[in-house]
Backbone as CSV, one residue per row, in Angstrom:
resi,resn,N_x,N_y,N_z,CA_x,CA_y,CA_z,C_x,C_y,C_z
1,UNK,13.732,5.752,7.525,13.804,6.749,6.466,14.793,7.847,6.845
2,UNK,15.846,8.471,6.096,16.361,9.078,5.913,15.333,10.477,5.650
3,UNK,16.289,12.061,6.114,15.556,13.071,6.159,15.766,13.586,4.672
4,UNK,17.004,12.925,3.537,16.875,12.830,2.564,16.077,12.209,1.215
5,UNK,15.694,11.183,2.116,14.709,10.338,1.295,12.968,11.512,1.070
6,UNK,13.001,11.639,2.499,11.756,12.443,2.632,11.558,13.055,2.082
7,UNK,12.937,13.995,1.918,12.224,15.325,1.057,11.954,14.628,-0.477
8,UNK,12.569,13.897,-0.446,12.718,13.454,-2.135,11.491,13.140,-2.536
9,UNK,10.740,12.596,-1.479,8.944,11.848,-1.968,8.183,12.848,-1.711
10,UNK,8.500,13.832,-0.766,7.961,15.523,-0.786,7.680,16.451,-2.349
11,UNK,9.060,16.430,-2.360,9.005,17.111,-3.759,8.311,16.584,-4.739
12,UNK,8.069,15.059,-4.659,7.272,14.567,-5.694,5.561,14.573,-5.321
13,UNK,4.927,15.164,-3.736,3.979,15.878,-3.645,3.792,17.016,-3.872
14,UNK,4.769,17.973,-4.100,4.810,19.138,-4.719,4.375,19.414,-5.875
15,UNK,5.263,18.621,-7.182,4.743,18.357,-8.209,2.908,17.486,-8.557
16,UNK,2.239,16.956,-7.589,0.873,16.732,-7.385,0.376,17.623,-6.722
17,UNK,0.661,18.640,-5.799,0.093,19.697,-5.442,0.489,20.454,-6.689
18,UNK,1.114,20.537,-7.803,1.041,21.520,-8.736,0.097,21.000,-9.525
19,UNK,-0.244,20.030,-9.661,-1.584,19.727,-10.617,-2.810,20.409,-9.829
20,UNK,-2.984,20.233,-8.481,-4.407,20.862,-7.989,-3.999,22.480,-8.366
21,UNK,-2.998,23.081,-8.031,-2.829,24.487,-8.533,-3.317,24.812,-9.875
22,UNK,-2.973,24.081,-10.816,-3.040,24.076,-12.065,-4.734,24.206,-12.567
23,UNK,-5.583,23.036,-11.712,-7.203,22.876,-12.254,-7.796,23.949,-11.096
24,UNK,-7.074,24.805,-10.296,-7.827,25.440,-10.007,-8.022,25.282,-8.140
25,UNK,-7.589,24.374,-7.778,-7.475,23.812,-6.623,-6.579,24.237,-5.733
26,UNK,-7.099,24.244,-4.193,-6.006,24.366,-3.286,-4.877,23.260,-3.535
27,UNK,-3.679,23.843,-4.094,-2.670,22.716,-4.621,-1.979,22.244,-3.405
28,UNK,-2.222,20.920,-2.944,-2.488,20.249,-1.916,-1.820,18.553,-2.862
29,UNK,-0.939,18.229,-2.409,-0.460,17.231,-3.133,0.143,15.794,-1.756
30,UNK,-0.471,14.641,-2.077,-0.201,13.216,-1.438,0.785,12.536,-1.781
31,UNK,1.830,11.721,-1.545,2.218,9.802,-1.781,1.686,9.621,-1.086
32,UNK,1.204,8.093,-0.911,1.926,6.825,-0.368,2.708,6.177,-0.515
33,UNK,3.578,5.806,0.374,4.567,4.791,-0.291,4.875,3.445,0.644
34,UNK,5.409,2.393,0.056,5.425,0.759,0.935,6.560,0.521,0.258
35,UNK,7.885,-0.024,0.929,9.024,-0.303,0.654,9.629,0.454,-0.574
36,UNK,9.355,1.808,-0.301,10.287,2.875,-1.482,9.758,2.871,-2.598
37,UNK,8.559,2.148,-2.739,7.511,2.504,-4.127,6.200,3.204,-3.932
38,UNK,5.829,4.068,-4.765,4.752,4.472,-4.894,3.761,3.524,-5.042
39,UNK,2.208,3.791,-4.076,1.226,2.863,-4.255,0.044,3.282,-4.172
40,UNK,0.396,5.080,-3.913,-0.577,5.887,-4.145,-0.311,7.426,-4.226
41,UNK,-1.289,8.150,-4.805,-0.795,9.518,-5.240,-2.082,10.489,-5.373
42,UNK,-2.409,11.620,-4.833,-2.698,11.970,-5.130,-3.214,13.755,-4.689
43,UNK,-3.847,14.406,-5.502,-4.051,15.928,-5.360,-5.376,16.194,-5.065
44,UNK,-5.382,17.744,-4.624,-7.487,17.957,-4.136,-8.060,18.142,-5.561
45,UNK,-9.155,17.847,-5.336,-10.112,17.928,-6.403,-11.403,18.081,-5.851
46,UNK,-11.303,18.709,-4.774,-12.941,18.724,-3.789,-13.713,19.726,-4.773
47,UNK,-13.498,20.781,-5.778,-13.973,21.505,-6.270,-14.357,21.088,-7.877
48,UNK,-13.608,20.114,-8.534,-13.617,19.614,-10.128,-14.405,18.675,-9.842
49,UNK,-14.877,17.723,-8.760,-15.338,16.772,-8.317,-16.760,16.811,-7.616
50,UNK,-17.042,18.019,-6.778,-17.842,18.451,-6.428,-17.982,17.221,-4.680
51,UNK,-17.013,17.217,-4.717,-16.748,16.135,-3.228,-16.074,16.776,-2.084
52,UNK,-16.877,16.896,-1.059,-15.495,17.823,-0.095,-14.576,16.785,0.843
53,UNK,-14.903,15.569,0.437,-14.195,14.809,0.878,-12.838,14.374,-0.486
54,UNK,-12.342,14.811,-1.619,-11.687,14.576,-2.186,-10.243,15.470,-1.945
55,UNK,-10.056,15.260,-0.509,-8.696,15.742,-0.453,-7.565,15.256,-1.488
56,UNK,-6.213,15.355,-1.059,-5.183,14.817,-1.847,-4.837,13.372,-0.996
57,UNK,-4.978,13.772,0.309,-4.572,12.259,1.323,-5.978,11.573,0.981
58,UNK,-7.004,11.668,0.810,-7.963,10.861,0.235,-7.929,10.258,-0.665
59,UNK,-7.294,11.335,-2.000,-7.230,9.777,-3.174,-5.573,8.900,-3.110
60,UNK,-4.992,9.734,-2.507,-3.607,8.816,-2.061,-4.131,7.254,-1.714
61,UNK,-4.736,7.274,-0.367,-5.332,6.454,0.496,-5.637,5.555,-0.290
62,UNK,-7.052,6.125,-1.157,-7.972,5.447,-1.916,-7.135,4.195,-2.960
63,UNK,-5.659,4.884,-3.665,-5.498,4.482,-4.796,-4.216,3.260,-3.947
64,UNK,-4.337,3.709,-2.773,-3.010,2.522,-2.166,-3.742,1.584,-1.191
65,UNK,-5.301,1.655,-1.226,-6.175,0.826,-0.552,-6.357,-0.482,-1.855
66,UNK,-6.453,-0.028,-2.961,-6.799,-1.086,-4.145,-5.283,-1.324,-4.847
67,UNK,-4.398,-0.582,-4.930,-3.248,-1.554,-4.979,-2.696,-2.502,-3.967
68,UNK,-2.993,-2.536,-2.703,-2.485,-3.733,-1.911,-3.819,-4.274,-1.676
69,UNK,-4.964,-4.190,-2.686,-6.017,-5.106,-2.250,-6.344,-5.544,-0.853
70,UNK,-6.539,-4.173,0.163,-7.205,-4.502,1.264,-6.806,-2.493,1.937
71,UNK,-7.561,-2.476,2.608,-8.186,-1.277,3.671,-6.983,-1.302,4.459
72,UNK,-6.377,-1.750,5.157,-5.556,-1.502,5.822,-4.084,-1.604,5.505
73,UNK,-3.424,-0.533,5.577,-2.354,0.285,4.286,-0.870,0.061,5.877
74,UNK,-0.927,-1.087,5.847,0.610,-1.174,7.214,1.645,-0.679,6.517
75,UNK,2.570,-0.689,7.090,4.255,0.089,7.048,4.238,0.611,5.781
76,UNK,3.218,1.668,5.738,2.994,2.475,4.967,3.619,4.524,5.448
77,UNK,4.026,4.799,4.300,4.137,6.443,4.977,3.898,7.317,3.559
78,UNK,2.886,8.116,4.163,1.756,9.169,3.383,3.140,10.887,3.665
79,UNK,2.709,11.478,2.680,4.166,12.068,2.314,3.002,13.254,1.972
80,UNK,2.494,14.553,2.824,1.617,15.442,1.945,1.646,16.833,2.119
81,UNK,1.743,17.731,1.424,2.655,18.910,1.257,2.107,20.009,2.676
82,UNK,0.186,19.654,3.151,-0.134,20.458,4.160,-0.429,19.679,5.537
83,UNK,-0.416,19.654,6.521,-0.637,19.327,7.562,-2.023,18.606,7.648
84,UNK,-2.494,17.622,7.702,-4.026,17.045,7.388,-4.699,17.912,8.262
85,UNK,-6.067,18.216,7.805,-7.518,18.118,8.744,-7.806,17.184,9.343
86,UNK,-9.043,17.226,10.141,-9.609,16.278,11.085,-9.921,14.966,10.235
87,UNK,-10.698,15.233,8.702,-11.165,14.463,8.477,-9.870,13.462,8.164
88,UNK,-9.037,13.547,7.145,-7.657,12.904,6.564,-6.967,12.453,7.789
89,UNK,-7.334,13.037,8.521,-6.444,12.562,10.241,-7.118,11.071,10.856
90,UNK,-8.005,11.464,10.358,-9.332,10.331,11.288,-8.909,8.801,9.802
91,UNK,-8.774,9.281,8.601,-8.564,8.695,7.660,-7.025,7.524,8.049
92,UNK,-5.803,8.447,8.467,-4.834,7.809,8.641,-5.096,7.035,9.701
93,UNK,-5.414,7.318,10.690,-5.696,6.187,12.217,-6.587,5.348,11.307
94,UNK,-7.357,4.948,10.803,-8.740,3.963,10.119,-7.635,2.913,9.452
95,UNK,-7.169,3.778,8.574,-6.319,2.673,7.361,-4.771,2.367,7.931
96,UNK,-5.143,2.718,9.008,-3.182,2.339,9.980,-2.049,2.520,9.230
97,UNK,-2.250,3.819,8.572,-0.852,4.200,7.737,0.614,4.466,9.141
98,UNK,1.116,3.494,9.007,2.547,3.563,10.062,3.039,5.131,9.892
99,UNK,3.409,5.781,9.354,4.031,6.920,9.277,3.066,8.323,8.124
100,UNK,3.261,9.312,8.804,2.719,10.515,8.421,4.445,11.956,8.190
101,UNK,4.562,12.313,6.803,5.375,13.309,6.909,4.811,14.469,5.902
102,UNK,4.520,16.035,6.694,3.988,16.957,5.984,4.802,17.980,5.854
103,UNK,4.258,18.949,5.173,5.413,19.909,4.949,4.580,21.185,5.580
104,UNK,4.078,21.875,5.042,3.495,22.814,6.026,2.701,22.737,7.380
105,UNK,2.774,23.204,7.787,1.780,23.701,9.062,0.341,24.034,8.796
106,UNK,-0.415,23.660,9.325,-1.488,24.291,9.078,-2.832,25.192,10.886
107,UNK,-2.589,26.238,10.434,-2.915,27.027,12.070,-4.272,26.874,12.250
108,UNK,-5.068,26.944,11.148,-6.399,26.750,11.138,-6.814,25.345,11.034
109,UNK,-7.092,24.358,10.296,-7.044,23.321,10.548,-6.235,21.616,10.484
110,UNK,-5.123,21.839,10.674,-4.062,20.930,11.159,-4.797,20.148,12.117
111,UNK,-4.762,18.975,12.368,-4.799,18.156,13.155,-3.726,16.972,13.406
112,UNK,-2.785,17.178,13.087,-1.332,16.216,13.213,-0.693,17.103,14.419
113,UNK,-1.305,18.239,15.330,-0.439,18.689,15.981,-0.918,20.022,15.706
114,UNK,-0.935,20.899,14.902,-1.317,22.493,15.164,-2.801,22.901,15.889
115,UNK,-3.682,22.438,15.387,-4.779,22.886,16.589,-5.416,21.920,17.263
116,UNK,-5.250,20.359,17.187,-5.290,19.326,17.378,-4.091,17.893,17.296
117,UNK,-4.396,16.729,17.671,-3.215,15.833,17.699,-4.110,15.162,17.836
118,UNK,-4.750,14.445,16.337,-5.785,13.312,15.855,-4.728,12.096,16.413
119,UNK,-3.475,12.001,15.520,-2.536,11.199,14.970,-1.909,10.305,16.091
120,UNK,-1.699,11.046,17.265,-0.789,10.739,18.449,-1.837,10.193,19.518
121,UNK,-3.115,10.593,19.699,-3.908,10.767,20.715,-4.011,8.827,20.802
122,UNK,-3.631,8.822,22.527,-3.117,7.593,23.336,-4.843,6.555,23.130
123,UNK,-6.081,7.746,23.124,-7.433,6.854,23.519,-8.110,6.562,22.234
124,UNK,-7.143,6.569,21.172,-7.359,6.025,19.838,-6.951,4.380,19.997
125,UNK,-6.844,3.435,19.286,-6.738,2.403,19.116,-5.363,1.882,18.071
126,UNK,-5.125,3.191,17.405,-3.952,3.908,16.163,-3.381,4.990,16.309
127,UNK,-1.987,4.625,16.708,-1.218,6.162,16.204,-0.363,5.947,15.559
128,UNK,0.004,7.492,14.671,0.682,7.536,13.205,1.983,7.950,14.326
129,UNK,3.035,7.842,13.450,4.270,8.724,13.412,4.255,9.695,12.942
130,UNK,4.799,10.955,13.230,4.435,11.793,12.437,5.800,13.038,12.592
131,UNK,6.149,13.427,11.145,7.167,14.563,11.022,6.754,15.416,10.300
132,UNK,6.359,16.558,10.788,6.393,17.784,10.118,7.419,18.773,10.203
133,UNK,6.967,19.498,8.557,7.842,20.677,8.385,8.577,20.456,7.348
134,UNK,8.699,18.986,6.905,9.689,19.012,5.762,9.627,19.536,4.387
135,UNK,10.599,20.331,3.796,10.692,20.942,2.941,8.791,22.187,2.981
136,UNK,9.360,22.440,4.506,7.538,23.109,4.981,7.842,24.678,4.133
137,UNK,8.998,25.401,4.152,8.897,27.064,3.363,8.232,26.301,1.823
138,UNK,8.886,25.734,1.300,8.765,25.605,0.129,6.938,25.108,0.303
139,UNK,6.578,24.192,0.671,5.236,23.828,0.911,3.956,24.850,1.054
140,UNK,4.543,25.612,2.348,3.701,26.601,2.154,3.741,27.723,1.340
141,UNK,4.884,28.111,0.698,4.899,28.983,-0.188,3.819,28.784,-1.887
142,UNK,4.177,27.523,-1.484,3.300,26.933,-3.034,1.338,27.366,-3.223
143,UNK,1.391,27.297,-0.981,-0.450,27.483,-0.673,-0.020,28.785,-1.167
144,UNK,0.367,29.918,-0.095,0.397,30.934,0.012,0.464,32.041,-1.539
145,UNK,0.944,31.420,-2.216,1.307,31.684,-4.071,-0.360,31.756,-4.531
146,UNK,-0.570,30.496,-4.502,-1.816,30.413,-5.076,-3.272,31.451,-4.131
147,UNK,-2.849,31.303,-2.905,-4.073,32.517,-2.623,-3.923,33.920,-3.348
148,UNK,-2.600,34.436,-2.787,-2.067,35.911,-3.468,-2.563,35.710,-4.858
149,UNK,-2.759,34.855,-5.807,-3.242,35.020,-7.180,-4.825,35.102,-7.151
150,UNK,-5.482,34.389,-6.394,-6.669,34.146,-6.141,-7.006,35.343,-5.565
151,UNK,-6.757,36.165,-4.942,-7.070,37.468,-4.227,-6.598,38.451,-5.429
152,UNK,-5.575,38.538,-6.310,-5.371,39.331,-7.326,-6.607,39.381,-8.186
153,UNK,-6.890,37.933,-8.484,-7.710,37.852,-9.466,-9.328,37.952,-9.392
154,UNK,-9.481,38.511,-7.952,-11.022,39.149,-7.314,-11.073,39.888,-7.429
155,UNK,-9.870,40.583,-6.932,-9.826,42.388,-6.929,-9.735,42.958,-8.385
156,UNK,-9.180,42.179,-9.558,-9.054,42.425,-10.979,-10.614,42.290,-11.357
157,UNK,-11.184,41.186,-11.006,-12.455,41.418,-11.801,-13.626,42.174,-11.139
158,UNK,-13.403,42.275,-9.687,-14.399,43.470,-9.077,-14.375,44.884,-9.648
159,UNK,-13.023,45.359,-9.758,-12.597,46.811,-10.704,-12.861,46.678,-11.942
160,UNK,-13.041,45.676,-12.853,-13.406,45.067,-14.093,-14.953,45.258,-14.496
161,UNK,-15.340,44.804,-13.189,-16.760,44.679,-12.650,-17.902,46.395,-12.232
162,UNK,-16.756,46.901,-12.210,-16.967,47.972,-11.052,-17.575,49.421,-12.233
């Protein structure tokens, strides 16, 4: 893969992290992809869903586990705008996604490398590839957007409230 290609399937998690923005969600946006096609996609919905397991790399996973009709997702690469958690981390080693590329960082719970290294770790049985950072300002600017509104819109209705 080209560092052009990347961003290109990035930006098109961007636009799925703008749907979780949109319903209300940490806008958190997935691909998958297998030979330059999409085979899975998807955004958080842990809150519309009432699932805290409905990340965006979860229904990615999910929806590229039943298009290649089987659990294990080979020379596959998951494309997702924040740095996974433990759980989505533990997810990619399970379903042997070959490649991992994120765009933000995540300080609090990252596990591709910021407060952990699920992905790489030798006494796993699976490790991902993994590139972060791509198109990461823009990535995190998209989280960071949506809190600043979410904190506007507490302090508006507490004084509202008040």
């Amino acid at each position: 893969m080209t560092l052009e290609q990347d961003q290109l399937w990035m930006r098109h998690a961007l636009t799925l992290a703008a749907k979780a923005g949109d319903a209300g969600e940490i806008p958190v946006g997935a691909v998958l992809v297998k030979d330059q096609r999409v085979i899975g996609e998807g955004w958080n919905q842990s809150i519309m869903l009432n699932d805290p397991s409905a990340h965006a790399e979860m229904q990615a996973i999910r929806q590229g586990g039943e298009f290649v009709q089987n659990y294990r997702l080979i020379n596959t690469t998951l494309y997702v705008t924040l740095e996974p958690c433990t759980m989505c981390a533990g997810l990619l080693v399970h379903s042997r996604i070959q490649r991992l590329v994120f765009g933000a960082y995540d300080a609090k719970t990252g596990a591709a490398g910021s407060i952990m290294d699920v992905l790489r770790d030798t006494r796993l049985n699976h490790q991902v590839e993994v590139l972060g950072g791509v198109l990461g300002e823009q990535c995190g600017e998209t989280i960071s957007a949506f809190f600043r509104k979410r904190r506007a819109q507490i302090k508006a209705n507490k004084l509202k409230n008040a």
